[in-house]
C-alpha positions in Angstrom: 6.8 -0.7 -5.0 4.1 1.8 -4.1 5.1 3.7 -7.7 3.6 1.6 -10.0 0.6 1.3 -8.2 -0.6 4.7 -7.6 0.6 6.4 -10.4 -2.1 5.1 -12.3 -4.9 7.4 -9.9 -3.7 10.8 -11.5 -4.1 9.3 -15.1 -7.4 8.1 -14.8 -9.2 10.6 -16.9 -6.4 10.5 -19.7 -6.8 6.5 -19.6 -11.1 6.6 -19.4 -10.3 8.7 -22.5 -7.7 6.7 -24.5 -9.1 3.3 -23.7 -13.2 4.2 -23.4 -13.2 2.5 -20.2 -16.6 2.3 -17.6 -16.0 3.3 -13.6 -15.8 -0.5 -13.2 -13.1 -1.2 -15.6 -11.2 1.8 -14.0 -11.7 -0.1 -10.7 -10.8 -3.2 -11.8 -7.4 -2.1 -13.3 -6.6 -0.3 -10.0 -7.7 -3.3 -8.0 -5.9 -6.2 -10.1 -2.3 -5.6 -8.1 -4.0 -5.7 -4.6 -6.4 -8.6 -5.5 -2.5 -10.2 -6.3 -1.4 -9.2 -2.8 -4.7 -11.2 -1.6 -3.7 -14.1 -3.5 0.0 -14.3 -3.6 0.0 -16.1 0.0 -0.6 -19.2 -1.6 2.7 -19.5 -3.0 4.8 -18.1 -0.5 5.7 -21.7 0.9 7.7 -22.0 -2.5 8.8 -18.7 -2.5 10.7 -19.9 0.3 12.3 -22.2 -1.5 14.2 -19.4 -3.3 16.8 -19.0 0.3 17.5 -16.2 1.6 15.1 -12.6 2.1 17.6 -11.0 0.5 17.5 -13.6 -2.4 13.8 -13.6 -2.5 14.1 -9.6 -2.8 16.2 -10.1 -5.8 14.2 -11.9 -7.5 11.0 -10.1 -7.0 12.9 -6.7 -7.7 13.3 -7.8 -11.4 10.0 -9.6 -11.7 9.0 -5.9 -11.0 11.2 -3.7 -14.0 10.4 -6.8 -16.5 6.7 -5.8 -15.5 6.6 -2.2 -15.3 7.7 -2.5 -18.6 6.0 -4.3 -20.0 2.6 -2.9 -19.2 4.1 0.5 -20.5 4.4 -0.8 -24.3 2.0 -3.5 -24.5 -1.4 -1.5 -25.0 -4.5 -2.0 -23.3 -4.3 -5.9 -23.1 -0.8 -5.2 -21.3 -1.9 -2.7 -18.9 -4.1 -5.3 -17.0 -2.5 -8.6 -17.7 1.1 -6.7 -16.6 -0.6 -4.7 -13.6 -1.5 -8.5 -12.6 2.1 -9.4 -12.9 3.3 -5.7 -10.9 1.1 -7.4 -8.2 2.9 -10.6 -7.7 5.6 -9.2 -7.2 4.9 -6.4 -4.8 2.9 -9.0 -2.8 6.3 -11.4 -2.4 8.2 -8.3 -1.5 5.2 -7.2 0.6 5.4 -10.4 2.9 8.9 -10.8 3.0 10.3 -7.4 4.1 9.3 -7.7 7.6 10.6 -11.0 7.7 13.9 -9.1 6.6 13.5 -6.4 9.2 13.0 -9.1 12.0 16.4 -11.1 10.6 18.5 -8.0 10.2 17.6 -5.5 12.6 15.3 -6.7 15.3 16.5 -4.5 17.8 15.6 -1.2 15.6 12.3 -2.7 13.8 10.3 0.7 14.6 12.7 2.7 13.0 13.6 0.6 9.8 10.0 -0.2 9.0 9.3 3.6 9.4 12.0 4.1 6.7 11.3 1.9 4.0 7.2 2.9 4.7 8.5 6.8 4.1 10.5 5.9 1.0 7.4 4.1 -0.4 5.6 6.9 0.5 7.8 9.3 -1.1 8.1 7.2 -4.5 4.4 7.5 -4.3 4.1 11.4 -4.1 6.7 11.9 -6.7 5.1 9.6 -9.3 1.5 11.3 -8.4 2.9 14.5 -8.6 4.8 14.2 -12.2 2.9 12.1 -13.9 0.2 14.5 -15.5 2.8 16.3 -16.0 5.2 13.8 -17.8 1.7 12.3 -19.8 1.2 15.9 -21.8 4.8 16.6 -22.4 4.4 14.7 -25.6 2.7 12.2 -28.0 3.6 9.1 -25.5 1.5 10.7 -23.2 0.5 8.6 -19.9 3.3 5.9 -21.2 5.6 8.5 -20.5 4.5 8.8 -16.8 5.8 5.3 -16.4 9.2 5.4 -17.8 11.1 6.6 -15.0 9.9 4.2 -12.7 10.8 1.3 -15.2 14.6 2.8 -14.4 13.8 3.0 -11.1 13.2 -0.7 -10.4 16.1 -1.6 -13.2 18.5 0.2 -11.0 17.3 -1.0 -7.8 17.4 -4.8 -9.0 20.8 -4.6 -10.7 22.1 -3.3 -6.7 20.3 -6.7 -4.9 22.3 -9.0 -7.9 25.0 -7.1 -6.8 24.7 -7.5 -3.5 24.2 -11.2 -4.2 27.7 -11.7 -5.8 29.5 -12.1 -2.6 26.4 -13.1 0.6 26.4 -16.8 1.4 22.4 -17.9 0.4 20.5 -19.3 3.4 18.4 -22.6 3.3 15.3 -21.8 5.1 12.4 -24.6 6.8 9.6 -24.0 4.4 7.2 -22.1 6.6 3.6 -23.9 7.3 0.6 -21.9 5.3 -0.9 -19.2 7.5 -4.1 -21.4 8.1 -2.0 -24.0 9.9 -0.2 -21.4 12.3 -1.4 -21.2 15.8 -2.1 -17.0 15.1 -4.8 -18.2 12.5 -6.7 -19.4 16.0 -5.3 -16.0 17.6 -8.7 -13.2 17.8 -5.7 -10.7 19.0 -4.3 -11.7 14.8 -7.9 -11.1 13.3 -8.1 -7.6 14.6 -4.8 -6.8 13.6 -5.6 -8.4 10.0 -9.0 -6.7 10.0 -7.2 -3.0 11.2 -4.9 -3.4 8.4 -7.5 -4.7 5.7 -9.3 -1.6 6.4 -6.7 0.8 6.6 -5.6 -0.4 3.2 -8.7 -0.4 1.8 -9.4 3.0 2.6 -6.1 3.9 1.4 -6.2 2.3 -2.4 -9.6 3.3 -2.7 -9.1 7.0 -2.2 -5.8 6.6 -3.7 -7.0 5.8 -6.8 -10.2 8.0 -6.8 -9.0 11.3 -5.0 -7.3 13.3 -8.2 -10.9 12.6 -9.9 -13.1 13.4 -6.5 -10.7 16.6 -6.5 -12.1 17.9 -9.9 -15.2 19.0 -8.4 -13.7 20.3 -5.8 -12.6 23.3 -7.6 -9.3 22.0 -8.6 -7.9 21.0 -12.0 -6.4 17.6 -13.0 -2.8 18.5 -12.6 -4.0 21.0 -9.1 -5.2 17.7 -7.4 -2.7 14.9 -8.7 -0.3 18.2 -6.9 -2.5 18.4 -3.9 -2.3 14.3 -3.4 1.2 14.3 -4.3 1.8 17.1 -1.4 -0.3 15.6 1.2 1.6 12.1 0.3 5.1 13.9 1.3 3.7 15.1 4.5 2.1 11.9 5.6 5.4 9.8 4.9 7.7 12.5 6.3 5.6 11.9 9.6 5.8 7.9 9.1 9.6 8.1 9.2 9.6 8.6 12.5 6.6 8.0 14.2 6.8 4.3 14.3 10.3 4.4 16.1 8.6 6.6 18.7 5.4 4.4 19.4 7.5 1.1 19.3 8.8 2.4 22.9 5.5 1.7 24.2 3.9 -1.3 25.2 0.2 -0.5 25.5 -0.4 0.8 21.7 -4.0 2.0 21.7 -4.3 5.3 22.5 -1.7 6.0 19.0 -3.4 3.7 16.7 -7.2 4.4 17.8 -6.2 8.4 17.4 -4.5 8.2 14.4 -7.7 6.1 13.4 -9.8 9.0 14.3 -7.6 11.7 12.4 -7.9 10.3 9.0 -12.1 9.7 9.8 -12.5 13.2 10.7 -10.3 14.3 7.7 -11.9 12.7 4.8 -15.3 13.5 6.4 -13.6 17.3 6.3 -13.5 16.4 2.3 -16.7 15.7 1.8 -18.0 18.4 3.5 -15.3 21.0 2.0 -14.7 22.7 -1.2 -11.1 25.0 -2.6 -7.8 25.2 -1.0 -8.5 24.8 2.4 -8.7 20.8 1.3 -5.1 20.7 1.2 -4.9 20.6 5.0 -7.2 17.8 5.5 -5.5 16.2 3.0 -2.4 16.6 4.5 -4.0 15.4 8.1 -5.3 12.6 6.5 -2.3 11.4 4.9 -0.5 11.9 8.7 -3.2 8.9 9.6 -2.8 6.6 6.9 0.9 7.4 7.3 1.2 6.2 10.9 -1.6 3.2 10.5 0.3 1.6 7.8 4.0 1.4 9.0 2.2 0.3 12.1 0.8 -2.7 11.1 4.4 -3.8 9.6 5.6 -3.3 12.4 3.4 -5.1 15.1 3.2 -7.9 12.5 7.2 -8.3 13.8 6.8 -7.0 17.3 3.9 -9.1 17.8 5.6 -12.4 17.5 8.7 -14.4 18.5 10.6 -15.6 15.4 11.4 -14.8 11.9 9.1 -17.6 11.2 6.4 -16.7 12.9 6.7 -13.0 11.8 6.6 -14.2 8.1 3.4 -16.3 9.0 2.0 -13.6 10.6 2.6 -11.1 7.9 1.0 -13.4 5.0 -1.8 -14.1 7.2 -2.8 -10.0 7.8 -1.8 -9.0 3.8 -3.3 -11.9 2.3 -6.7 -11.6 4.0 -6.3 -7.8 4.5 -5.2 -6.8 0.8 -8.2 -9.3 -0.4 -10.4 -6.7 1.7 -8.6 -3.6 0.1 -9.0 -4.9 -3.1 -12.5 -4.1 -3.0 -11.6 -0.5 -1.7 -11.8 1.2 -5.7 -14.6 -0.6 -6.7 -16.3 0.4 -3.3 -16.0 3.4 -3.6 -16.8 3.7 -7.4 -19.7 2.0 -6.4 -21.1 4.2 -3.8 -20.5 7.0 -6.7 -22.9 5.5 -9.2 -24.9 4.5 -6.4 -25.8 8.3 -4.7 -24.4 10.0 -7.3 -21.8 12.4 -5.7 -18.8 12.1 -4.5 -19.1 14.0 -1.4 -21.7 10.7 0.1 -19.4 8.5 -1.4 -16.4 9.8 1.1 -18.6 9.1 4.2 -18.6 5.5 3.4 -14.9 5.7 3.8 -15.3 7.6 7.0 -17.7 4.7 8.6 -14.6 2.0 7.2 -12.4 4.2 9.6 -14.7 4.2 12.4 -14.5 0.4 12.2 -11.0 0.2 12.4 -10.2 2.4 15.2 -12.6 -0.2 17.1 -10.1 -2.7 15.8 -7.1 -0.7 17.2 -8.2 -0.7 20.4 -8.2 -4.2 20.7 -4.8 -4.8 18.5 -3.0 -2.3 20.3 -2.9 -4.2 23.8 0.5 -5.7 25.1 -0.1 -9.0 24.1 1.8 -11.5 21.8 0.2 -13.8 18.6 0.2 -17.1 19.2 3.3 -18.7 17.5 
């Protein structure tokens, strides 16, 4: 999932180059699958339709390979109309896997949403970390990058058809549209929407802008895709089990408002900073992001009393909070061309955090969303 959406941050300069694309293109094609998370919610009610999670995992699995492939061998045109199709289906799997989580192991929701947010995590590093790499091994250069995650996502579909073979498929109620749930009315559900819009927006923007930001900070193309990729590992290492630990606790605030705080004071460490030492706050930030992200999963579970209302819950905070992310890339492209360094730039990501550690506070209290 997170794989084909980041790997495309490293390769920036080699696609500017190829393609003779603006900032604003660049940030458009990074923002196209999260504008599709955004957007996605309005179909979830016939997603439904398809059964079971597990079934509605399968399908979006090979929706997924068909498109990762796709956008590999089908030029320019491909690369946005198949990134738009990537974010489809990342969106249906986005909604439905803590709907999953809440069906299959309620009891141990910390820990498995810590899991699958580590492996994401991981896939993420790894594809950052090879994919300048992989792009000048030869003449197929940044379609090259892609190919092993086109296997990825074959292999992991052909195990959920599998899987399928012999599991009875569910009929499921067709679940109301977020807007007509009781949380919609819920402020305690608009601060966790808004904590998780702006957490993800901070994260896609500077995940798709940090290997180029990194270039004037004395490192080289394939130095900084390295530095993000490390700083990824770290960060998801520390979401794995993080979330299990927190879950124990009823009053949240004090974790998410701090880890809030971390990843303001490391990117304001970035803008500031120059050379190695980056790495750290890299690292540190990462360790925010890391523990903000599988949080919000989980919370959108923990927070509410059914599978339902858990799968309302979630489409209402990534629906409205990915439409907010979206903007992340083009945000901070803009504040680029707008002062003219990157270093300014970086603070308006700092102010973002700020917000949302406001936003923790109030989302972390022991209270249940309306269901």
């Amino acid at each position: 999932m997170r794989a084909g959406l980041v790997l495309i941050s490293p390769l920036i300069p080699i696609l500017k180059e190829r393609f003779n694309l603006s900032t604003a293109e660049i940030a458009l094609l990074a923002g196209i699958p999260v504008f599709c998370f955004a957007s996605t919610s309005l179909l979830m009610g016939q997603v439904a339709k398809l059964g079971s999670s597990n079934r509605i995992i399968k399908w979006a699995l090979t929706v997924l390979a068909c498109a990762l492939f796709a956008r590999t061998f089908t030029g320019l045109i491909g690369l946005y109309l198949f990134s738009f199709v990537l974010g489809i289906a990342i969106a249906v799997l986005n909604y439905e896997l803590p709907a999953w989580v809440k069906e299959h192991a309620p009891a141990d929701s910390g820990f498995m949403t810590g899991v699958y947010s580590t492996l994401m995590g991981l896939g993420a590093a790894i594809a950052i970390a090879i994919s300048v790499p992989l792009a000048e091994l030869n003449s197929l250069s940044w379609q090259l990058s892609m190919l092993p995650w086109v296997g990825l996502a074959v292999v992991v579909s052909i195990y959920w058809w599998r899987k399928m073979e012999t599991e009875t498929v569910e009929k499921l109620t067709r679940p109301v549209h977020f807007w007509r749930a009781p949380a919609f009315k819920d402020p305690v559900a608009w601060a966790l929407v808004a904590f998780f819009g702006i957490e993800s927006m901070v994260f896609y923007a500077t995940a798709t802008w940090l290997p180029t930001i990194l270039l004037v900070k004395d490192f080289s193309l394939r130095g900084g895709a390295f530095a993000v990729s490390i700083s990824g590992v770290v960060g998801s290492l520390v979401g794995l089990t993080i979330p299990h630990y927190i879950g124990k606790f009823r009053d949240k605030r004090l974790f998410l408002v701090g880890a809030s705080l971390l990843t303001a004071v490391s990117f304001f460490a970035i803008a500031i900073l120059s050379g190695p030492i980056i790495l750290l706050w890299l690292c540190l930030a990462n360790i925010g992001v890391s523990i903000c992200f599988p949080m919000c999963l989980m919370l959108a579970g923990t927070k509410t009393s059914t599978p339902e209302a858990t799968r309302n819950m979630s489409t209402m905070m990534q629906s409205i909070g990915y439409a907010l992310s979206a903007m992340g890339p083009g945000l901070l492209g803009w504040f680029y061309e707008s002062f003219g360094n990157w270093n300014t730039a970086l603070l308006g990501m700092v102010a973002l955090t700020m917000v949302q550690m406001v936003m923790g506070w109030i989302v972390g209290r022991p209270t249940l969303i309306a269901s």
